[in-house]
C-alpha positions in Angstrom: 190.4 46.1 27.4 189.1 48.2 30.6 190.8 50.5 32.8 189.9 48.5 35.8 190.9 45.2 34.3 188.1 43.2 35.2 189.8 40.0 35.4 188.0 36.9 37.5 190.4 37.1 41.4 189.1 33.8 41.8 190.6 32.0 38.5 194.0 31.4 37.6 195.7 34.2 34.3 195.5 31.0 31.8 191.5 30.7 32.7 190.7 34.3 32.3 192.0 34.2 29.3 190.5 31.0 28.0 187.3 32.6 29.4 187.6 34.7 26.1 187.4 30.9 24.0 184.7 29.5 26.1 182.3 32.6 25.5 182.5 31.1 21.9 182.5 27.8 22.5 185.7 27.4 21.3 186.4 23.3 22.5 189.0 22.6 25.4 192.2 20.7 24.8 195.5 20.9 23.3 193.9 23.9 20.5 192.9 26.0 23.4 195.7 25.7 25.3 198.1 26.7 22.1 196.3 29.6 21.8 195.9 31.0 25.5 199.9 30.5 25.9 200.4 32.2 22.3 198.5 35.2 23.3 199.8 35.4 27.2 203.9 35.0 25.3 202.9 37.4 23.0 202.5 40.2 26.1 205.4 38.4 28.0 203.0 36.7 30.8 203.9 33.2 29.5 205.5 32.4 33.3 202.4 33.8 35.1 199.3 31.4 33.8 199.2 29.8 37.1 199.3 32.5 39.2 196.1 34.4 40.0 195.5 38.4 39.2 195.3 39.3 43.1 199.0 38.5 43.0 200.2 40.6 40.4 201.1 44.4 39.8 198.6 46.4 38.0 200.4 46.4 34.5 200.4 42.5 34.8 196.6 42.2 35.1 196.6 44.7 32.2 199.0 42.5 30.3 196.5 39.5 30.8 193.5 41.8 30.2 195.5 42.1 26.8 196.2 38.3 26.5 192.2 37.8 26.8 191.7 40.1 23.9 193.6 39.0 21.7 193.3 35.5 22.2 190.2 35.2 20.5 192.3 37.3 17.1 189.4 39.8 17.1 190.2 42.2 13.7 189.2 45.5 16.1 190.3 45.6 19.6 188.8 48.4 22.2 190.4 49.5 24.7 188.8 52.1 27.5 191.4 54.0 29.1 193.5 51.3 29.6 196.8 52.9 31.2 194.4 55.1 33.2 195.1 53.4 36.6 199.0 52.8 35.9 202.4 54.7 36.0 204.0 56.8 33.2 206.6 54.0 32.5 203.8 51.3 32.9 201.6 53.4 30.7 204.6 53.2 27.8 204.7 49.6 28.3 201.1 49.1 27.8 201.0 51.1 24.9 204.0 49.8 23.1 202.0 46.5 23.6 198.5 48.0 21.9 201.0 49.6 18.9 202.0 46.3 18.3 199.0 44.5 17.6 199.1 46.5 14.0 201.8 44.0 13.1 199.1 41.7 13.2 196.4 43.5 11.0 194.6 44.6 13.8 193.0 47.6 14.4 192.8 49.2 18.2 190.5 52.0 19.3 192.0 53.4 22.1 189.9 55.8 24.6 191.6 57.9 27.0 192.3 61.5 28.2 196.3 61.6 27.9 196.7 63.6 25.5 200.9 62.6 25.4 200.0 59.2 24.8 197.7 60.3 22.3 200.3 62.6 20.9 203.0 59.7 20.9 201.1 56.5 19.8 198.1 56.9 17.9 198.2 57.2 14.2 194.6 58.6 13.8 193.5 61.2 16.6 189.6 61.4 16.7 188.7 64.3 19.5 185.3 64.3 20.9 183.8 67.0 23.2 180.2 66.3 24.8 180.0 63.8 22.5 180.7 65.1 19.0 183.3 64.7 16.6 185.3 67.6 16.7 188.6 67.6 15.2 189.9 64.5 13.4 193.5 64.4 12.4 196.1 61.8 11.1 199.3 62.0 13.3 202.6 61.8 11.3 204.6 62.0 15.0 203.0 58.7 16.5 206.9 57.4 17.4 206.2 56.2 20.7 207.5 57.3 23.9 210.4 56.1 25.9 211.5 56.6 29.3 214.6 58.6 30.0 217.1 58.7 32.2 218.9 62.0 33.3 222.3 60.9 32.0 220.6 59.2 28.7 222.5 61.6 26.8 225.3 60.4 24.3 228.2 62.9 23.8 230.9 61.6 21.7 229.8 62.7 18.5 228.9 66.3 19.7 231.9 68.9 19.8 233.7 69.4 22.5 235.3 72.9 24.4 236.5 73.4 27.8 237.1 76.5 29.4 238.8 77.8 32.9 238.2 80.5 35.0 239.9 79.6 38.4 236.6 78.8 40.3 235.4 76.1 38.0 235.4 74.0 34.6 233.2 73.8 32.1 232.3 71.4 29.3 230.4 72.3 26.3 229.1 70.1 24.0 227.1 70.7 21.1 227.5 73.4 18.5 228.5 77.3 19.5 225.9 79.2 21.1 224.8 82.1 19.2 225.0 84.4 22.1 226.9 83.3 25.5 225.6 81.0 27.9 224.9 82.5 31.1 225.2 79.9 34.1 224.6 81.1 37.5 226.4 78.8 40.0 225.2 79.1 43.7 227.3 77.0 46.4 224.8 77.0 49.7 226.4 75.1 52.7 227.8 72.5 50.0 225.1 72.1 47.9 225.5 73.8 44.4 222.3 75.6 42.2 222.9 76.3 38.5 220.3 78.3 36.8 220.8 78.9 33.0 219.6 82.0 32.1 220.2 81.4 28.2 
């Protein structure tokens, strides 16, 4: 799997992924076609296989990039930076994708420099440095990432205390603060600033 995708413009996404078949000489008919719409349903491109990649976003042509790897049910699967020319959220999706290729016995090898998506997603971390080994370590935090909204935050189970001063309201929610929270409020021309000096 490459960071520039390298998928054929001129073909449609269901060729460049039987592309992967016919390298091997894999025969054409109904066996081939089970397996090129198994492996583009499996990374949720099963409505794009007539459409070509010129068409679609860059986290589609990585999803068919994907497709054509797997297809051929490879035991290792390499993949060279392959969020490196996508968005954070785009870069979860893609990874989420990779992660779930262990459910299939596979192994991936994933190259990159984000060292958050490293952090997240990869069980084994292997860090090179002018091309030495130099720090291997397993990763017990490899949870994934999600993106996440700024009111993704769930309060009815968290405690509750409101308090009143004339000027304003506040809600806490959480446990008591060992020390008080200090909230600076700033009200410029409308627009309010908090800082939280705590």
């Amino acid at each position: 799997i490459f960071q520039n995708y390298n998928l054929n413009k001129g073909e449609s996404c269901y060729d460049n992924v039987a592309d992967a078949l016919r390298l091997l000489a894999f025969p054409e008919g109904w066996q081939m076609r089970e397996r090129v719409e198994a492996a583009l349903a499996n990374v949720g491109m099963e409505n794009f296989a007539n459409r070509t990649p010129d068409t679609l976003s860059g986290g589609q042509q990585q999803r068919i990039a994907i497709a054509r790897a797997i297809v051929k049910n490879p035991r290792i699967i390499l993949a060279d930076e392959p969020t490196g020319n996508l968005d954070p959220k785009l870069s979860m999706e893609i990874m989420g994708l990779l992660v779930k290729m262990k459910e299939y016995n596979k192994t991936v090898v994933v190259v990159t420099h984000e060292a958050e998506l490293v952090d997240h997603y990869c069980d084994t971390v292997i860090e090179l440095s002018d091309g030495k080994v130099v720090n291997v370590r397993n990763n017990t935090n490899a949870g994934g990432l999600r993106a996440k909204d700024k009111n993704d935050i769930y309060l009815g189970e968290l405690k509750h205390e409101t308090a009143e001063n004339g000027l304003c309201t506040v809600d806490y929610y959480g446990d008591a603060p060992q020390t008080p929270v200090r909230v600076r409020v700033v009200n410029s021309g409308g627009k309010l600033y908090l800082r939280v000096d705590t």
